[in-house]
C-alpha positions in Angstrom: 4.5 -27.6 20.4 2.8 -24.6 22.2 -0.1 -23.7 24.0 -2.8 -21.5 23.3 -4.4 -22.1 27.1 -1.2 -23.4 29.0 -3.3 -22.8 32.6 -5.7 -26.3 31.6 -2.6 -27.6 32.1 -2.9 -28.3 35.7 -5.7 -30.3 35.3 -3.1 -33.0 34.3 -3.5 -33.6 38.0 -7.2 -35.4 37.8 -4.9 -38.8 36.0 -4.3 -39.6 39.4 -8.5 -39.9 40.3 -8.4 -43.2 38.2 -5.4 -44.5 39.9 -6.4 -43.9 42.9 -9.9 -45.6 42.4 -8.1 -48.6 40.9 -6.1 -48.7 44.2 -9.2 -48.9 46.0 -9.6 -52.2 47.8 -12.6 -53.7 47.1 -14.0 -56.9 49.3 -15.7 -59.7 47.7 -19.1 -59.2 46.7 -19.9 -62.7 45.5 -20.5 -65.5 47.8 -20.5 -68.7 46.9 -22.5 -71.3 48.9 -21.3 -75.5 48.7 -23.2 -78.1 50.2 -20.2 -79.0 52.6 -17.2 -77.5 53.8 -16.2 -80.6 55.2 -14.0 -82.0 52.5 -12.2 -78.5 51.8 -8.6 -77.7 53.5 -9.1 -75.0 55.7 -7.5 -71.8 54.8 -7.8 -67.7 55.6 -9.4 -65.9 53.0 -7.0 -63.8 51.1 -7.8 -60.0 50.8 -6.0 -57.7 48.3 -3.6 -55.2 49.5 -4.4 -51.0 48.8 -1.5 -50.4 46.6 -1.1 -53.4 44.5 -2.5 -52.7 40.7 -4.5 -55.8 39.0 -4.8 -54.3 35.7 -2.3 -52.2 34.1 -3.8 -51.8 30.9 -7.0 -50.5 32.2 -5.6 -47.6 34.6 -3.0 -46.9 31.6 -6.1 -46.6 29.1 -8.2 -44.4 32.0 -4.8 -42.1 32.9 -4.2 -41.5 28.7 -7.9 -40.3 28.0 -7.4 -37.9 31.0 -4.2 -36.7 29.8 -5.5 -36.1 26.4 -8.5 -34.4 27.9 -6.5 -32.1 29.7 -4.4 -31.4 26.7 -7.6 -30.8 24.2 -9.1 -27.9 26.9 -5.0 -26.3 26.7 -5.6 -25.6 23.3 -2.3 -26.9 21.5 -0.8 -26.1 18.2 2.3 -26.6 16.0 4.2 -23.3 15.7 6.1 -22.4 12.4 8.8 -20.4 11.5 7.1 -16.9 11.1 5.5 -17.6 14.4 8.3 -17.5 15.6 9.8 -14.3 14.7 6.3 -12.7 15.9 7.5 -13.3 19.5 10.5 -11.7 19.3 10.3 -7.8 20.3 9.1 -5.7 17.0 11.3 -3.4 15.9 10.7 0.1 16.2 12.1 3.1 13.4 12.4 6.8 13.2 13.0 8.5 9.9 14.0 12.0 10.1 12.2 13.1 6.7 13.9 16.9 6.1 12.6 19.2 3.7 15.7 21.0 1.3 13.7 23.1 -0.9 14.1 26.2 -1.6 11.9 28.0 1.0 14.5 26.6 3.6 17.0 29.0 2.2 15.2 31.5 4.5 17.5 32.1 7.9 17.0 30.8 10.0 15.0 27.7 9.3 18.2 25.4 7.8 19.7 25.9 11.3 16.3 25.3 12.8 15.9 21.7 10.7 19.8 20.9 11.7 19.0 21.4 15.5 15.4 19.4 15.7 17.3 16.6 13.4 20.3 16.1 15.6 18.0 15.9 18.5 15.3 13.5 17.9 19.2 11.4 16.5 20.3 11.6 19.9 16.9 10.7 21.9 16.2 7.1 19.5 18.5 4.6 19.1 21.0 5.2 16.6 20.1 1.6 14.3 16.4 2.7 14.4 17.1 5.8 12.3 17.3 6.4 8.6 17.3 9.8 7.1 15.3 11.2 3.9 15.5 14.6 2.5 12.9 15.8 -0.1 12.0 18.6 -2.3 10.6 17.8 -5.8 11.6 14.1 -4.7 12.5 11.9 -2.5 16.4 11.2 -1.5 17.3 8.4 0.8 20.7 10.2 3.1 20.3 6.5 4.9 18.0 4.3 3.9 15.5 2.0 5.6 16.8 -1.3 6.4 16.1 -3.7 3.7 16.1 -7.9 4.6 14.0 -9.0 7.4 15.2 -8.3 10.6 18.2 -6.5 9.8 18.8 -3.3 11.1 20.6 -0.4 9.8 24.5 -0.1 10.8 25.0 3.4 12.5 26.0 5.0 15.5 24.8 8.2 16.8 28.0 10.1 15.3 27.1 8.7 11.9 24.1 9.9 11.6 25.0 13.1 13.0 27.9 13.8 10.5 25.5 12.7 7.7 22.7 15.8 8.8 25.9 17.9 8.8 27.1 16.8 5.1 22.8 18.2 3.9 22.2 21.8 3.2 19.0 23.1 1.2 18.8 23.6 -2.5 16.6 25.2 -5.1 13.9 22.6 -6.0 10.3 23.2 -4.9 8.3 21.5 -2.7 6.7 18.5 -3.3 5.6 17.2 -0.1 2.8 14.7 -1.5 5.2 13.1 -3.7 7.6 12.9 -0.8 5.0 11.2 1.7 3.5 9.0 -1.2 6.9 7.4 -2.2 8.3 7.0 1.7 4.5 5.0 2.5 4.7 3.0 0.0 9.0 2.1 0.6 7.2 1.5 4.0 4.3 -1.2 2.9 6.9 -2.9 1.0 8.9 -3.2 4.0 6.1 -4.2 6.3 5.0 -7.2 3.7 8.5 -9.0 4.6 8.2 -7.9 7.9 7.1 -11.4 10.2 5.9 -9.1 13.5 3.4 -7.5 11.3 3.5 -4.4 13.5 6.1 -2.5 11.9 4.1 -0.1 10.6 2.6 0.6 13.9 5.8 0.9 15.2 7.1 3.3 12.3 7.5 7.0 13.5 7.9 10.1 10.2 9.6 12.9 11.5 8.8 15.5 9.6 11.4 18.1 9.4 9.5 21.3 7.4 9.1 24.9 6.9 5.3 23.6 6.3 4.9 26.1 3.7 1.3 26.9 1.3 3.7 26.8 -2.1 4.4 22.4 -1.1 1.9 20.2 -3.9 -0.2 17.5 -2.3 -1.4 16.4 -5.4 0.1 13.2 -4.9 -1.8 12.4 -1.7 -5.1 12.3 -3.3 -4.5 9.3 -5.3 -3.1 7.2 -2.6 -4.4 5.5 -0.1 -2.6 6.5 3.6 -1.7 3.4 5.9 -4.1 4.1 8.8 -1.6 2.9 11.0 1.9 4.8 10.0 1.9 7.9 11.4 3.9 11.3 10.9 5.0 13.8 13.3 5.0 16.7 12.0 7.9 19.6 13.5 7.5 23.0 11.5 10.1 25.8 11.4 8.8 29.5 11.9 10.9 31.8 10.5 11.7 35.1 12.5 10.7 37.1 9.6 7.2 35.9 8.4 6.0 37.1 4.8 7.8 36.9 1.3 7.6 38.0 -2.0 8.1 36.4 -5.1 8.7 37.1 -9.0 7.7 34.7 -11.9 8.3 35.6 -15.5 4.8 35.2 -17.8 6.4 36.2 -21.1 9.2 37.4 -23.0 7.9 38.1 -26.0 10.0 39.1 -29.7 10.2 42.2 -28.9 12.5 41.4 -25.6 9.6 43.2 -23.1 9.3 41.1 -20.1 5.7 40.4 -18.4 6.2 39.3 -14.7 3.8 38.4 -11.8 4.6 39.5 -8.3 3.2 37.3 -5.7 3.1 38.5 -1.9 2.4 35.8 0.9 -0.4 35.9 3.1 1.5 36.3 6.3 3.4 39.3 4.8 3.9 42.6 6.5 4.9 44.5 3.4 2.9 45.7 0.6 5.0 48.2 -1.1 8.1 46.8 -3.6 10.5 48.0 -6.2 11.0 46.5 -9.5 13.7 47.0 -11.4 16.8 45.9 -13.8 20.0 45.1 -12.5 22.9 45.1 -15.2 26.1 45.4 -13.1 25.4 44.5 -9.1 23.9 47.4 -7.1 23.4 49.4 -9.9 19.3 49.3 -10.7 17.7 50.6 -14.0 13.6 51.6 -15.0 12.8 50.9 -11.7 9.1 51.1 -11.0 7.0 51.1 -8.1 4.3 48.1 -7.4 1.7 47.9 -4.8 0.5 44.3 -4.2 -1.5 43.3 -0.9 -0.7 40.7 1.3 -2.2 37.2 0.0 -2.4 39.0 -3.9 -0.5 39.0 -6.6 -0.2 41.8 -9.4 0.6 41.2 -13.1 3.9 44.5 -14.1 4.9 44.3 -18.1 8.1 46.1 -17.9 10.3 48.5 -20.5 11.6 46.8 -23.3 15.2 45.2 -23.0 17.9 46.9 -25.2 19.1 43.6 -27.5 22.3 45.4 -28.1 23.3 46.0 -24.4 23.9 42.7 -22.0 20.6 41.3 -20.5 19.7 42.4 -16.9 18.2 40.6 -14.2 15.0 41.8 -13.0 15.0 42.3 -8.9 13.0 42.5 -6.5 13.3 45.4 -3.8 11.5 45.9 -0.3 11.2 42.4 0.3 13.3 40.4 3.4 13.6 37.0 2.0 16.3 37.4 -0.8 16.5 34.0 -2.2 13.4 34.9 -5.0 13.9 38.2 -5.6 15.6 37.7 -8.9 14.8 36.6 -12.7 17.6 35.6 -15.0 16.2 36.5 -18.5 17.8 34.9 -22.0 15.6 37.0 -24.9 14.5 34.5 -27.6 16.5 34.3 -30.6 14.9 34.3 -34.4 15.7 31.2 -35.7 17.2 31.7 -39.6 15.7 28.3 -41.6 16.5 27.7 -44.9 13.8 25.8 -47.8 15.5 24.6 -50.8 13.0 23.5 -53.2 13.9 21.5 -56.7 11.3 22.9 -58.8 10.1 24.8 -61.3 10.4 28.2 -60.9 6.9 29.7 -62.3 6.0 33.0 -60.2 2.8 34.3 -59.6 1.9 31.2 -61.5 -0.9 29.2 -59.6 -0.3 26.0 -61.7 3.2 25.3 -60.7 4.3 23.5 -57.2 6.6 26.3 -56.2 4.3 29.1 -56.2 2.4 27.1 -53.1 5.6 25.8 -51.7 7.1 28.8 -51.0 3.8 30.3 -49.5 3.7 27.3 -47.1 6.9 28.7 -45.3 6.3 32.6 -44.4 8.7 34.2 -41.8 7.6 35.1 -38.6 8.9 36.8 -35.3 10.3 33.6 -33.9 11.8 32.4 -37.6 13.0 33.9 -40.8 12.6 31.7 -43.9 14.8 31.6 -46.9 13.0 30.0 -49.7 15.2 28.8 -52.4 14.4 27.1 -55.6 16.6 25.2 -57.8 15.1 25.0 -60.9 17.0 22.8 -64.1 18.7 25.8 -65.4 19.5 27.6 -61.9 23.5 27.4 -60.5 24.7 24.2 -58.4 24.2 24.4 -54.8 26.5 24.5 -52.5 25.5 22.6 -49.4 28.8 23.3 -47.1 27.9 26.7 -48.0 24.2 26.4 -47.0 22.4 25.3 -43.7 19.6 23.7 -45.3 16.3 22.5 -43.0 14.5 21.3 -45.5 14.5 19.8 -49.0 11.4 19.7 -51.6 11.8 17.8 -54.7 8.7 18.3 -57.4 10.8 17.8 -60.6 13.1 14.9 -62.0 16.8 15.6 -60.4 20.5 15.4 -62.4 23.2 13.3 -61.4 24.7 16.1 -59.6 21.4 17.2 -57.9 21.1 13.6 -57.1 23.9 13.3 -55.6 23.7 16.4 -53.2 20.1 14.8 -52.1 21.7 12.0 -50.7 24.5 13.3 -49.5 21.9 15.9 -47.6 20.2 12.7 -46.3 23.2 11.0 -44.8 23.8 14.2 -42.9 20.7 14.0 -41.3 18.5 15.8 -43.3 14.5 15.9 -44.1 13.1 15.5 -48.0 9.7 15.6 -48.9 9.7 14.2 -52.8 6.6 14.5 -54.9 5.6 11.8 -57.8 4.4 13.3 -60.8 5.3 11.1 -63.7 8.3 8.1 -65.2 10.9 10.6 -65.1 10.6 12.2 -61.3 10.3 7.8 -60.5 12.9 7.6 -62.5 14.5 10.4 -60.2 13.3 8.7 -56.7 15.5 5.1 -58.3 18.4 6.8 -58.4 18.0 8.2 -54.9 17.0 5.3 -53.4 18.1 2.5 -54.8 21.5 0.8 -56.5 21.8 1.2 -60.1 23.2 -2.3 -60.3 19.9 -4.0 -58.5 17.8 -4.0 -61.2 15.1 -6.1 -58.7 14.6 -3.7 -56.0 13.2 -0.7 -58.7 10.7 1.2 -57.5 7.5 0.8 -60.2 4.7 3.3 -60.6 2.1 3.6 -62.7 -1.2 5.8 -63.7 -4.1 3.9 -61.7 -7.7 4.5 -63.4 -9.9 7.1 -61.3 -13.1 6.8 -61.2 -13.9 10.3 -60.1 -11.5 11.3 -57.2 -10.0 9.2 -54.9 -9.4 10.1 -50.7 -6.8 9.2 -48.3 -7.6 6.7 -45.6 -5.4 4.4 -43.2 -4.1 7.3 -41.6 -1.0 7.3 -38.9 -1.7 9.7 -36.7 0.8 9.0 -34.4 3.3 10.2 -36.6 4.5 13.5 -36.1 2.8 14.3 -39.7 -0.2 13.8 -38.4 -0.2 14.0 -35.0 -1.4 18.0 -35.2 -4.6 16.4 -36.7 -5.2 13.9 -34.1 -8.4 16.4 -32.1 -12.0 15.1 -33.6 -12.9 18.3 -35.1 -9.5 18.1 -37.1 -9.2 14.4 -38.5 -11.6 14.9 -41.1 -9.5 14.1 -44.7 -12.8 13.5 -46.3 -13.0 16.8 -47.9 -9.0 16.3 -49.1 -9.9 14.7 -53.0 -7.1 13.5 -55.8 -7.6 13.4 -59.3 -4.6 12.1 -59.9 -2.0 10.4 -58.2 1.0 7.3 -59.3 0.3 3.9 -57.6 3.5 2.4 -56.2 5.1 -0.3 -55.7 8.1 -0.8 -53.4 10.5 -3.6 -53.3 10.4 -5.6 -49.9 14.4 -5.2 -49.6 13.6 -1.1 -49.2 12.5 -0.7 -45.6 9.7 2.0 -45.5 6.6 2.7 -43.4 2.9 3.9 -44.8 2.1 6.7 -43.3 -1.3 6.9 -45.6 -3.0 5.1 -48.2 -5.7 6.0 -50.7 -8.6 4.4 -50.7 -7.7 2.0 -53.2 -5.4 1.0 -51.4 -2.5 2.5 -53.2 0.1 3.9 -51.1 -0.3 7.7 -50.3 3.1 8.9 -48.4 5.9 6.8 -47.5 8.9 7.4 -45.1 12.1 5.7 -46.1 15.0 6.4 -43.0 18.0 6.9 -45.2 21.1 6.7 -42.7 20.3 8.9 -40.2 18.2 11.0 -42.5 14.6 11.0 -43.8 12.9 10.9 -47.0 9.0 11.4 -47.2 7.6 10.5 -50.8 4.3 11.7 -51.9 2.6 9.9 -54.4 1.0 13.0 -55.6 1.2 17.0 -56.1 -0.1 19.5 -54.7 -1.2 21.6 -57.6 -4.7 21.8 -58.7 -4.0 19.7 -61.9 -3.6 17.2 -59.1 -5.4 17.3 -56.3 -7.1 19.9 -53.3 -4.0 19.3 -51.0 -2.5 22.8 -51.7 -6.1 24.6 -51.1 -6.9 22.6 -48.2 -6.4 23.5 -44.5 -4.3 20.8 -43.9 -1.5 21.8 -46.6 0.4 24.3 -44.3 0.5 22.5 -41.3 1.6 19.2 -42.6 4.9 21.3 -44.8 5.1 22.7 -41.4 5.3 19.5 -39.8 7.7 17.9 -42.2 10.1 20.9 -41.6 9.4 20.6 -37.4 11.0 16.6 -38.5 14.3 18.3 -38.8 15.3 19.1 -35.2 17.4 21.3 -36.0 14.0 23.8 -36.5 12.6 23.5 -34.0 12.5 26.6 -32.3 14.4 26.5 -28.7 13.2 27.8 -25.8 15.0 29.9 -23.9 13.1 29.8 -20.1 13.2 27.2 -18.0 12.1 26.5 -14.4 14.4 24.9 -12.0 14.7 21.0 -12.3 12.8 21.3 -16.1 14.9 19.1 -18.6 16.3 21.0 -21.5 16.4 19.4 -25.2 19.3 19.1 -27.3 19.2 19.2 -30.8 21.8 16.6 -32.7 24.4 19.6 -33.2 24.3 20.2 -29.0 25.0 16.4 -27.8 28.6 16.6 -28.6 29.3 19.4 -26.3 29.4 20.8 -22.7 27.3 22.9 -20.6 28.5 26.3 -18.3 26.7 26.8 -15.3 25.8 29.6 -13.4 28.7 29.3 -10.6 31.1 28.8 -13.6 31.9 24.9 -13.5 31.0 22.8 -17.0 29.6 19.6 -17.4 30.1 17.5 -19.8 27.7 15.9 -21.8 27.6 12.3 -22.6 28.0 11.2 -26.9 24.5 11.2 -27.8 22.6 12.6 -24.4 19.4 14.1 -25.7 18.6 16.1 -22.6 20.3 18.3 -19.7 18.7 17.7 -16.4 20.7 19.0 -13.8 19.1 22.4 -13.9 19.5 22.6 -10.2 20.0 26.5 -9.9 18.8 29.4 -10.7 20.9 31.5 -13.7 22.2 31.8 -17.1 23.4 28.3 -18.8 25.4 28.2 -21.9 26.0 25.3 -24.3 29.5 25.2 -25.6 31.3 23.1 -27.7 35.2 21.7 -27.0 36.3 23.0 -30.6 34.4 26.3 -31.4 35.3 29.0 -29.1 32.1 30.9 -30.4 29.9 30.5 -27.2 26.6 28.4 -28.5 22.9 28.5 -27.0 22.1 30.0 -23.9 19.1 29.7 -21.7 18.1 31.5 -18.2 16.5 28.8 -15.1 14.8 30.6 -12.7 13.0 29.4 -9.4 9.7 27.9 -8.9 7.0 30.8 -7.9 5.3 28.1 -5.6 8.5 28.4 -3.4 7.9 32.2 -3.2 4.1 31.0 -1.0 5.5 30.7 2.3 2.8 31.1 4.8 1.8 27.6 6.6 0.2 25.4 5.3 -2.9 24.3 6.7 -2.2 20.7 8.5 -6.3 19.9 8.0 -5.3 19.8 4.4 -2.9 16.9 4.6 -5.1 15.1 7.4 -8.0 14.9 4.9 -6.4 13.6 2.3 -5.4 11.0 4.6 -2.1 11.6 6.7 -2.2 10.9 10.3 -0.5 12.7 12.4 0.5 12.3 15.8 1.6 14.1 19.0 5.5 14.5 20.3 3.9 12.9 23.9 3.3 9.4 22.0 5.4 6.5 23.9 7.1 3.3 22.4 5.1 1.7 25.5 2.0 2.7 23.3 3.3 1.5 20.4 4.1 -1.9 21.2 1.0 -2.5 23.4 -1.3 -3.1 20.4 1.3 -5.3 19.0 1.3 -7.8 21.5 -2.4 -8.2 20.8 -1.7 -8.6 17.1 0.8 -11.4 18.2 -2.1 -12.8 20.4 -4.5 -12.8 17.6 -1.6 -14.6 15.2 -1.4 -17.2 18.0 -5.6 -17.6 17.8 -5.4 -18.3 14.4 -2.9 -20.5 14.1 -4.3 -22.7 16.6 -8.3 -22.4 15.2 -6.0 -23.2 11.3 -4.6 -26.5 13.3 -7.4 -27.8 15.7 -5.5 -30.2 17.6 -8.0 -30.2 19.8 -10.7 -31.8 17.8 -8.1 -35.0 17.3 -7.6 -35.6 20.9 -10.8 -36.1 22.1 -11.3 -37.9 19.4 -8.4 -40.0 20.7 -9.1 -39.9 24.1 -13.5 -41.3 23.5 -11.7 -43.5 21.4 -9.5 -44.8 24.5 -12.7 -44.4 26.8 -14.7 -46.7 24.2 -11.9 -49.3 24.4 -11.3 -49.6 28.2 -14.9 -50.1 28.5 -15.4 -53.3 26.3 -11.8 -54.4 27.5 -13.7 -54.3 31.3 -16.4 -55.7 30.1 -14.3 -59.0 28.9 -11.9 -58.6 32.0 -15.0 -59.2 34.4 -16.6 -61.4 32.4 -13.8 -63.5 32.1 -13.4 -63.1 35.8 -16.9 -63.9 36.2 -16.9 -67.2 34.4 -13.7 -68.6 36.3 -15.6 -68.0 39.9 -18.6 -69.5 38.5 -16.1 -72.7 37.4 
């Protein structure tokens, strides 16, 4: 039990005032008068002596209600575990928080960050420090401690060789993101923490070139502990100003666009651009004028695609690590259409003649339309990379069996009912001759005018172009004649779109790891709007973008931006710009470690023809290097404090949290309230009890 007043206390010194007023001889007060004294032995009168006590219970009863008095005003109360940890001395932390980004390439800042680190290491207690490093996020180098109490293991040679071991990289800066992620490491700490001060007692040394490129965007959605603070340190480089270069475009025609960006702070205004195919040796070198805190848009000289692409540098400026561009010209993807028709050209009632209008070639892709009609030569698919399959007329055996063997290779078919024999066609695609019980049935539903789709999915990638407002209207889309379907539960499919009787529209069956859409309707105008609608060319479109192996790939990427494979890359490895490969993992969909700038290559283990390439090229926030303003960062909430700030400060405050834990503990219990209960209730007694000891007393010197 403790104490919330110990000083009342003392006034456990006032049990002695009833004991000493029970010691106090009293002399008879009654006399009693008898008629004669004659017949009475004649004897002294008796008289009581000072320290002789005549009723123990009585002084016992006064001496406990005093006691309990005294104890009530001390204020006592039970104390629990947690209480108990809130005496002990609150820990204190430092966490050096050092920015790698890019920026800190510039000399000599690295050296700068290494110098302030090891120092604040050496001034705090080597268990109190953990170290964080941050660009475009947050990396724990040592960690925060993690149970209650403990402290992180270290000595001041640790920590030291661990700040050797960092360097800086090529990420940008994302200092909100950075500051978001360690406050909220920090509030999860402090809700296990049982001094509740460790927040308060939570230093951020923040270890930064402080520059205007760093996002904050993170800050403004979170709320800032008002009592963690950060200390902020930023590096000055001896050479202020910088210039940067970010690529807009690069269009078909291989002619670069680029935006030059000059920092506030700069003291050069005058730059050189130019193309760099062998090192040192420059090519269409042009001169550019851009003024300190502006940036200027330069569309340079087309590249020569038959010579090796340059790099596009940047002369005149001091900071060298963004003065370059790695550029990888996009390629013209070559897809190949294969549609089983019937060939009628210039012939608007036939499928083909809209089908093959659906696909026209562009800069980024050439299209090679093929139709197969009944009479036309076998195809060869080893022969043929084929994107995309169209089926609008009832298939051979053959033809049949080059579908499926298309499908099980991964590829997309869009197949088109038209009558018994194309559903006659889709059966023996889809399902076992020998199960006669999962055949598909269709049939000629009656019309009663025209009939629309509804129950649209548009969050499938069909559909998903269509999903704006002002593009979801299929109300203008009419049929006049479509098959109604039916499709045996054992065939697992999905609707993608129904018409408004209900009926099935388009289905997608996943065959292996191909996919077969099925149409319950044509295009033509016998049949329907759908080819003289808007929404015809997009949605062929769309089938074909199903097929990833279409899908046009880009070529530019920024660092730390994840590159997509297509199924043909996940098998293989990657080159890097300093020459080392990594290999990819069966099945990984995406590269990630794009963690410098230059050219990447994806090749595969058994073709030595090299594969896709793709250029990575830095961040043009990185290239904004003049301070950034700290009023920024204080208004959205980060408080920052002053190198002259004492631990003596910090744990002042937190004694008075401990006091107030103590209050309200003790107001939770109330003791108090039960012990002068307790002691009027011992008051009460030893009244009555004196009351019947004197008039007991009473009645015997009356007898």
């Amino acid at each position: 039990m403790s104490f919330l007043t110990p000083l009342y206390l003392f006034g456990i010194i006032a049990v002695g005032l009833p004991i000493l007023l029970h010691l106090v001889r009293h002399q008879p007060k009654n006399v009693f008068h008898f008629s004669s004294l004659r017949f009475l032995e004649h004897k002294p009168p008796q008289t009581n002596r000072k320290n002789k006590i005549e009723h123990w219970l009585l002084l016992s009863l006064r001496a406990l209600a005093v006691i309990l008095l005294v104890a009530a005003f001390a204020r006592p109360f039970f104390k629990n575990r947690d209480l108990e940890l809130t005496t002990t001395q609150p820990p204190n932390q430092t966490i050096l928080l050092i920015d790698t980004s890019a920026s800190m390439q510039r000399q000599p800042l690295w050296e700068q960050a290494l110098t302030k680190a090891n120092e604040i290491a050496r001034q705090t207690t080597p268990e109190e420090v953990a170290i964080y490093t941050f660009d475009t996020r947050l990396k724990a180098i040592k960690p925060l401690r993690q149970a209650k109490g403990a402290r992180v293991s270290g000595s001041l040679e640790r920590n030291q060789s661990l700040l050797a071991d960092l360097s800086p990289g090529w990420q940008a800066t994302d200092l909100g993101a950075a500051l978001t992620e360690l406050a909220s490491l920090l509030q999860e700490q402090a809700v296990s923490d049982p001094t509740g001060s460790l927040l308060r007692n939570t230093t951020i040394e923040l270890i930064t070139d402080f520059q205007a490129g760093s996002r904050t965007a993170a800050l403004s959605q979170f709320s800032w502990p008002e009592e963690l603070r950060v200390q902020l340190h930023e590096l000055k480089s001896e050479q202020p100003g910088n210039a940067g270069l970010q690529l807009l475009t690069l269009d078909a025609e291989s002619q670069p666009t680029v935006r030059i960006v000059n920092a506030a702070d700069s003291e050069q205004e005058q730059f050189t651009l130019a193309y760099e195919s062998l090192p040192g040796q420059t090519e269409e070198s042009q001169q550019v004028y851009v003024p300190r805190g502006q940036s200027r848009v330069i569309r340079l000289a087309a590249l020569d695609q038959a010579a090796p692409v340059p790099q596009i540098v940047l002369s005149g400026d001091q900071q060298e690590f963004d003065n370059r561009l790695f550029l990888q010209p996009p390629t013209r993807a070559s897809l190949t259409v294969v549609h089983y028709g019937t060939p009628a050209d210039n012939s608007i009632e036939s499928a083909n003649y809209f089908a093959r209008r659906a696909f026209p070639s562009t800069r980024q892709r050439e299209i090679d339309f093929q139709t197969i009609g009944p009479d036309s030569p076998p195809l060869l698919l080893s022969a043929t990379d084929i994107h995309l399959m169209l089926i609008s007329r009832q298939l051979a055996p053959d033809e049949t069996a080059q579908v499926q063997r298309y499908l099980e290779q991964g590829g997309v078919v869009l197949f088109t009912l038209h009558d018994d024999t194309t559903t006659e066609s889709l059966n023996q695609l889809v399902t076992p001759a020998e199960n006669a019980s999962q055949r598909i049935k269709t049939g000629t539903p009656e019309i009663n005018g025209y009939a629309l789709l509804t129950d649209i999915n548009f969050e499938h990638p069909l559909f998903q172009i269509f999903q704006a407002p002002e593009f979801s209207d299929f109300t203008r889309l009419k049929f006049w004649n479509y098959r109604s379907l039916k499709l045996p539960e054992q065939i697992p499919h999905q609707v993608l779109a129904r018409f408004d009787h209900q009926s099935p529209a388009i289905l997608e069956l996943k065959r292996e790891t191909g996919t077969l859409l099925v149409m319950t309707f044509g295009w033509t105008p016998q049949e329907s709007q759908f080819a003289l609608s808007t929404k015809f060319v997009p949605m062929l479109n769309a089938i074909l973008a199903l097929n990833d192996r279409a899908l046009d790939a880009p070529a530019q990427f920024t660092i730390g931006q994840k590159v997509k494979l297509t199924a043909a890359e996940q098998t293989r490895q990657i080159r890097t710009p300093n020459r080392s490969v990594i290999q990819l993992a069966s099945g990984q969909q995406e590269f990630a470690e794009t963690i410098q700038p230059g050219l990447y290559q994806v090749q595969s283990e058994s073709k030595p023809a090299p594969g896709r390439q793709f250029a990575v090229n830095l961040d043009i926030n990185e290239s904004q290097t003049e301070p950034l303003a700290q009023e920024k960062l204080e208004a959205l909430g980060v408080r920052f404090t002053d190198a002259s700030a004492s631990t003596t400060d910090k744990t002042s405050p937190a004694d008075l949290h401990r006091q107030a834990q103590l209050r309200e503990l003790e107001q939770k219990q109330q003791l108090w309230r039960w012990l002068i209960i307790v002691a009027l209730a011992l008051l009460g007694l030893e009244t009555v009890l004196a009351k019947w000891m004197a008039g007991k007393s009473s009645a015997t010197g009356k007898a």
